[in-house]
C-alpha positions as CSV (number, residue, x, y, z in Angstrom):
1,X,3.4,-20.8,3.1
2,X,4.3,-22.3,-0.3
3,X,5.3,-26.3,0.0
4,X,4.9,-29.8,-1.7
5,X,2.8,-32.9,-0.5
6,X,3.9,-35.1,-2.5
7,X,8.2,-34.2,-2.8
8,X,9.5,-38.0,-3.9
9,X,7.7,-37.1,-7.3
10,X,10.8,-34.9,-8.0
11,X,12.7,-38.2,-8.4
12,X,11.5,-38.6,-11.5
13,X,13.5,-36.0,-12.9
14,X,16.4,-39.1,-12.4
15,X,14.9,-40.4,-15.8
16,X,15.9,-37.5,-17.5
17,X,19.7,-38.1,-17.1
18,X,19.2,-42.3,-17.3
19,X,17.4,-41.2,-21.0
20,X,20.6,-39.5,-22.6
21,X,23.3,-42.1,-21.1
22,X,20.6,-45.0,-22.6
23,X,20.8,-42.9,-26.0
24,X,24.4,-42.4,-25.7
25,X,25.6,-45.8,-25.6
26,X,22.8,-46.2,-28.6
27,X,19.9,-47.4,-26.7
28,X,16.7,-46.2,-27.0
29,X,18.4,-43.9,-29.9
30,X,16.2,-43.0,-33.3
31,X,16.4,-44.8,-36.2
32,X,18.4,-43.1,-39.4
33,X,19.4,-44.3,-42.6
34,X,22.0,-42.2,-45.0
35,X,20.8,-41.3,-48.0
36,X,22.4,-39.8,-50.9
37,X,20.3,-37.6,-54.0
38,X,22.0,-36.6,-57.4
39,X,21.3,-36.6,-60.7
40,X,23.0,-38.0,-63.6
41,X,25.7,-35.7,-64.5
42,X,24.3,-33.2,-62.2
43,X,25.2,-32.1,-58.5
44,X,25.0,-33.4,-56.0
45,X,22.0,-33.0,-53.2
46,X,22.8,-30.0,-50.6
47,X,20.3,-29.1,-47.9
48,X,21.0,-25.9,-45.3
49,X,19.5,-27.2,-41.9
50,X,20.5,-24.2,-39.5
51,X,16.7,-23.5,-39.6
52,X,15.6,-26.9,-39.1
53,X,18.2,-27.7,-36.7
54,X,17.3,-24.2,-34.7
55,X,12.8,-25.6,-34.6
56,X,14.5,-29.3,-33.5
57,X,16.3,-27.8,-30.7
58,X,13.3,-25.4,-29.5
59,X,10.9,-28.2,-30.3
60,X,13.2,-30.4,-27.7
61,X,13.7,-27.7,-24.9
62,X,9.5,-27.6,-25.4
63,X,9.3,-31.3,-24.2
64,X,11.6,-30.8,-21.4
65,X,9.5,-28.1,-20.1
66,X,6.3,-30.6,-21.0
67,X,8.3,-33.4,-18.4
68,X,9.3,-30.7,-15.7
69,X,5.5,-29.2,-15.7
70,X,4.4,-33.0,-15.5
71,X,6.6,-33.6,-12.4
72,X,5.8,-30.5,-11.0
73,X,2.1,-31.5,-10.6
74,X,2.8,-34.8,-9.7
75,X,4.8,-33.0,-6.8
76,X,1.0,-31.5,-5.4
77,X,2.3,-27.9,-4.9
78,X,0.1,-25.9,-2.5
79,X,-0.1,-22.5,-1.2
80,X,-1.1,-22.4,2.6
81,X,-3.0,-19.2,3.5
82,X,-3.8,-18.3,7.0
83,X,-6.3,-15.3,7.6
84,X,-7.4,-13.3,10.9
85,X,-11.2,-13.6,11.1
86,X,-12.3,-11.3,13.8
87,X,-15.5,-12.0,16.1
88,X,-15.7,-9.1,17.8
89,X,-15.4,-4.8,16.6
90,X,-12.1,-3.0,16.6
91,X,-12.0,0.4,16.5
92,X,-13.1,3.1,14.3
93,X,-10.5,5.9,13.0
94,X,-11.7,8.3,10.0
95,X,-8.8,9.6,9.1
96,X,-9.3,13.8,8.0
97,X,-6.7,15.2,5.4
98,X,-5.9,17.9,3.8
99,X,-5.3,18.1,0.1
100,X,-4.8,21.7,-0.3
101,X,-2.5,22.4,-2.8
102,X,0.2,23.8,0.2
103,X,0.6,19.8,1.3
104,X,2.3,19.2,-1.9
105,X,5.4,21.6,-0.3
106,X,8.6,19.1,0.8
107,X,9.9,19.9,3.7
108,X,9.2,16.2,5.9
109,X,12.4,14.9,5.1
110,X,12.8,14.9,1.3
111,X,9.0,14.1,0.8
112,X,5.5,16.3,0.4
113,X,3.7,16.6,3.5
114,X,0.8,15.1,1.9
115,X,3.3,12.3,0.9
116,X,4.5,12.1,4.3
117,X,0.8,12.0,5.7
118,X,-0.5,9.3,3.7
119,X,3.1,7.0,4.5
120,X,1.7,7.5,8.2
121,X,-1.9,6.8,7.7
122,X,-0.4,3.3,6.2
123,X,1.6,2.7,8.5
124,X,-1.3,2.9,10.9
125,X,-3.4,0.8,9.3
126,X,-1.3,-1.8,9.0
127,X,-0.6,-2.0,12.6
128,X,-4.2,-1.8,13.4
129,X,-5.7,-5.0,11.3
130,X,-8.5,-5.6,13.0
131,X,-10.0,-1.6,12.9
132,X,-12.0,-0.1,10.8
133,X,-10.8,3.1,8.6
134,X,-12.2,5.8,7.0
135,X,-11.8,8.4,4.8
136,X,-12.7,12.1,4.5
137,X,-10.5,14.9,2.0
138,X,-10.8,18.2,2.7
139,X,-9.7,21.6,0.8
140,X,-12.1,24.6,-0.2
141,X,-14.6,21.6,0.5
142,X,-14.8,18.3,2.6
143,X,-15.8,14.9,0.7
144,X,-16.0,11.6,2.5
145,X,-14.0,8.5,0.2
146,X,-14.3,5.9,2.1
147,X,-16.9,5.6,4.9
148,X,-15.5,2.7,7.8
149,X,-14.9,0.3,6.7
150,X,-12.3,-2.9,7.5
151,X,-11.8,-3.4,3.5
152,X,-7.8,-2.2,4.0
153,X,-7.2,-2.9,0.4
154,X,-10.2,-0.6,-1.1
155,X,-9.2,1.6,1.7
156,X,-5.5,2.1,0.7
157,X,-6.3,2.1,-2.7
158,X,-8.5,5.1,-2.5
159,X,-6.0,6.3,-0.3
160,X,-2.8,5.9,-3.1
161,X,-5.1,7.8,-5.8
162,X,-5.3,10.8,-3.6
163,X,-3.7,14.3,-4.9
164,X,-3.6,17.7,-3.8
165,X,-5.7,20.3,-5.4
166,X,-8.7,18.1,-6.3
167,X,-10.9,20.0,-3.9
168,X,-9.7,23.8,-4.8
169,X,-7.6,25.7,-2.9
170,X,-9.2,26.2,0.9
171,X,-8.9,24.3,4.2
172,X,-12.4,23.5,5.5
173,X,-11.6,21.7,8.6
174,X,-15.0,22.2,10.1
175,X,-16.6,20.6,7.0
176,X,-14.2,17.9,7.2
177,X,-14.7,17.4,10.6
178,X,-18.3,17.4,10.3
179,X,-18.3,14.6,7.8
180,X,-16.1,12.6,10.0
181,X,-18.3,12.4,13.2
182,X,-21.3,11.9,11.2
183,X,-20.1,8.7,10.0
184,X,-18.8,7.9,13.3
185,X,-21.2,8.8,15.8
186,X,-23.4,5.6,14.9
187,X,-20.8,3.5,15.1
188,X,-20.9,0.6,17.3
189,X,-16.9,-0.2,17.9
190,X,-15.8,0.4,21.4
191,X,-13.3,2.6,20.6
192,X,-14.1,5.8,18.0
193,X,-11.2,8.3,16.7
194,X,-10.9,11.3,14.2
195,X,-7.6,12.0,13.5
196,X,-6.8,14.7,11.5
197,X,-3.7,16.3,9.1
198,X,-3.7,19.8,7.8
199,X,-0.9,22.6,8.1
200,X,-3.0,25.7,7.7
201,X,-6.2,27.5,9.3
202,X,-9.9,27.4,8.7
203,X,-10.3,29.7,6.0
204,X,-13.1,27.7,4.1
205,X,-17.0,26.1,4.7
206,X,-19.6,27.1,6.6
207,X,-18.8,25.0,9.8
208,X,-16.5,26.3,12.6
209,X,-13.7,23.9,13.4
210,X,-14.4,24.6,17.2
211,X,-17.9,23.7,16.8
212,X,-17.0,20.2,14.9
213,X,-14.4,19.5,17.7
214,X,-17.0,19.8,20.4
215,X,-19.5,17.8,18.6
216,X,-16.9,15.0,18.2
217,X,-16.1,15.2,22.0
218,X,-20.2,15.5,22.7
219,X,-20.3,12.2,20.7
220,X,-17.8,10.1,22.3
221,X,-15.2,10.5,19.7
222,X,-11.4,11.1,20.6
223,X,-10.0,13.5,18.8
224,X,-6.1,13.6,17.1
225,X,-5.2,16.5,15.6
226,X,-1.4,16.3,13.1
227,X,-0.1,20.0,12.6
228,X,2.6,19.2,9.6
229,X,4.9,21.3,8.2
230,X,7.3,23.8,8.9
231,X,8.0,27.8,8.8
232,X,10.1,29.5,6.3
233,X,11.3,28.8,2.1
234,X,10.0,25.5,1.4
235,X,10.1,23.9,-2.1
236,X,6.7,22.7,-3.9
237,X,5.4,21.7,-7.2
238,X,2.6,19.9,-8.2
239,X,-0.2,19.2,-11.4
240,X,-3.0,21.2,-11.0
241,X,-5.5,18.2,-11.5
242,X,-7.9,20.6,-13.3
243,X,-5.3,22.7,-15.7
244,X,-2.7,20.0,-15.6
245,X,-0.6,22.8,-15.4
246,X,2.4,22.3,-13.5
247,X,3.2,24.8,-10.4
248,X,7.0,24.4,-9.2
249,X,8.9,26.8,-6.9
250,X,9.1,27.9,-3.3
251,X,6.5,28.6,-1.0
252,X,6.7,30.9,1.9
253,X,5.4,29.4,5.1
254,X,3.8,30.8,7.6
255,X,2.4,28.1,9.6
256,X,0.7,28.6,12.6
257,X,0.0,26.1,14.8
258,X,-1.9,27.8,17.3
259,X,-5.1,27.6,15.7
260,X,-5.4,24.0,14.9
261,X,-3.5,23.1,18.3
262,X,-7.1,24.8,19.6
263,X,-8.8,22.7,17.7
264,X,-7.6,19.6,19.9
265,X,-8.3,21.4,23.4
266,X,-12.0,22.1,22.4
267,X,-12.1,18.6,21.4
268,X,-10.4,17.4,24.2
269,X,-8.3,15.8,22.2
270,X,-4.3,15.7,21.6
271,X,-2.6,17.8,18.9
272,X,1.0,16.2,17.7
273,X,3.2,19.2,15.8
274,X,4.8,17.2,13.0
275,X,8.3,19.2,11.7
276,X,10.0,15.7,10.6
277,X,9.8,12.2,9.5
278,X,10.9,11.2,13.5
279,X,8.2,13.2,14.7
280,X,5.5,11.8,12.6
281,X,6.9,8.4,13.3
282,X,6.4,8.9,17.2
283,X,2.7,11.3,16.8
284,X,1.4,7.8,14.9
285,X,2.7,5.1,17.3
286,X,1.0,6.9,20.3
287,X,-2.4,6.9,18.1
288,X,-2.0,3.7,17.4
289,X,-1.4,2.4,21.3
290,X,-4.3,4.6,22.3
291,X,-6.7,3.1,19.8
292,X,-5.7,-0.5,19.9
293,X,-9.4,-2.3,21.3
294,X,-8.1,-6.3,22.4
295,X,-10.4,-8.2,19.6
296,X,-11.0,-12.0,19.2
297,X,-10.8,-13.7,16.4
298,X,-9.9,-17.2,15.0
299,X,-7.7,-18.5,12.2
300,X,-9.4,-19.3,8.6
301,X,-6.9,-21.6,6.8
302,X,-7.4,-22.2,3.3
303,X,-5.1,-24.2,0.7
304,X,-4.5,-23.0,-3.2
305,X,-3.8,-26.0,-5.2
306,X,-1.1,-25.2,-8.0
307,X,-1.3,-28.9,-10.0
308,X,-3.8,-27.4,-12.3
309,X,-2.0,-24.6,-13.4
310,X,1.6,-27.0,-14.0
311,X,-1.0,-29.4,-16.0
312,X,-2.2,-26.7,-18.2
313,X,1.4,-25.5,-18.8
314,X,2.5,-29.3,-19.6
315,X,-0.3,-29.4,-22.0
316,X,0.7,-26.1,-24.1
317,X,4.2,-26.8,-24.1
318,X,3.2,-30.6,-25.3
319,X,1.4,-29.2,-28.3
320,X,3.9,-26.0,-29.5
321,X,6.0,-29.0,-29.6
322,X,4.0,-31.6,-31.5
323,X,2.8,-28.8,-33.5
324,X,6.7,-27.4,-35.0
325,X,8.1,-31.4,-35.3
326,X,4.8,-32.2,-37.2
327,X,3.5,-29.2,-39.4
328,X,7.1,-27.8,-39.8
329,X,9.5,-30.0,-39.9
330,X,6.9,-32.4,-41.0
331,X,8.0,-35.6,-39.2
332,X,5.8,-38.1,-37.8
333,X,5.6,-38.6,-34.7
């Protein structure tokens, strides 16, 4: 929350208007003499001011920013800041998607589904500050970006620079599963959760997708499984991140949701089949409630003063100033 302690300094800016009315009726007004220069038989003395007159007004509009910076400060402006510092664990979710290049097809609402995954996995974190979240990418191959971690800016940034076909083309869900329970299983939050987004089989690495889904359940670790996409023509294009070639057209889907749906049952776990933005919407707000561990925490208050910066400001508009009437229009001031 953005305020002023000290609000009656903005009364000062009064003086501004008393200055010009005291100058007006020629009071506090500057000194000028006339002052006429010809020679003998010559012409007389002519001098073009629009330049002049154009560095006098900017120098003046200078030193009304000097006085307004000035009263700012005097004015104390502050920033309140109010932060959640959590005493106790929160859950831990790593979160396993695919980036094969197939996630790049739009058919969840007018978006990617890769698009449309990574909106939800925000959305999640967001409404679960106090968890940790992790990271693990997964297409021919699986490779962990962020371990847990409650860092939800270096987490969503990693998460922004994402793109599909960075890993090949594949789905190794084992592999990515895998490399999600081994950064869990350690873990000491009370609540531990992979959830996972892909819209096609196994078809790569050298673990079974059955085998990582019991592991995870052997381990203690709920298991959320996101079949998105849909069946038929679907639009796609995307930059091949290693040709930078461009691939746009349609892509014949044949999803089957069979396969990864068996994924969940030998997890025990819950499979969501995402076809639109509303049913991703609902599939994420269930996780969400599920996983949500009741944490304590206090309030860490800190103030950012602003007077410093207004000072600074006063100080470089007060010499631009001094610096045009002196040097440039050479007057002394």
């Amino acid at each position: 929350m953005f305020e002023f302690e000290n609000p009656p300094a903005f009364f000062l800016f009064l003086l501004i208007p008393v200055l010009y009315i005291l100058r007006y009726i020629q009071i506090f007004s500057p000194l000028s003499l006339p002052l006429n220069l010809s020679d003998w038989n010559g012409s007389n003395f002519k001098w073009n001011g629009k330049t002049r007159k154009i560095i006098s007004a900017l120098s003046g509009v200078l030193w009304i920013l000097f006085y307004v910076c000035i009263v700012f400060a005097c004015a104390d402006p502050v920033f309140h800041l109010q932060q959640k510092v959590y005493s106790s664990k929160g859950a831990a979710v790593v979160f396993v998607l695919d980036i094969s290049p197939s996630m790049a097809a739009k058919d969840i609402g007018s978006i990617s589904r890769l698009e449309a995954a990574k909106n939800s996995i925000v959305t999640m974190t967001n409404a679960n500050s106090g968890s940790e979240f992790g990271l693990v990418v997964m297409a021919e191959d699986a490779a962990v970006l962020v371990p847990p971690t409650m860092d939800c800016s270096f987490f969503l940034s990693r998460l922004d620079s994402v793109n599909v076909g960075e890993l090949g083309d594949g789905t190794a869900i084992g592999t990515g599963l895998s490399c999600a329970v081994y950064h869990l299983e350690n873990s000491k939050a009370p609540k531990k959760s992979i959830v996972l987004i892909t819209d096609g089989e196994n078809n790569s690495g050298s673990v079974h997708p059955y085998t990582a889904a019991r592991l995870a359940a052997g381990k203690g670790i709920s298991l959320y499984v996101l079949g998105i996409g849909t069946r038929g023509v679907v639009p796609i294009d995307y930059i091949d991140p290693k040709s930078n070639k461009l691939y746009s057209g349609y892509l014949e889907s044949k999803f089957d949701t069979s396969s990864i749906a068996k994924i969940a049952s030998e997890g025990n776990g819950k499979f969501f089949e995402i076809e639109s933005l509303s049913s991703l919407s609902q599939a994420v707000s269930s996780i969400s409630r599920n996983e949500t561990v009741a944490q304590s925490y206090y309030i860490k208050n800190q103030d950012v003063f602003y007077y410093q910066r207004f000072l600074i400001a006063a100080v470089i508009f007060a010499c631009i100033a001094w610096s045009l009437r002196r040097l440039l229009l050479q007057e002394v001031l």
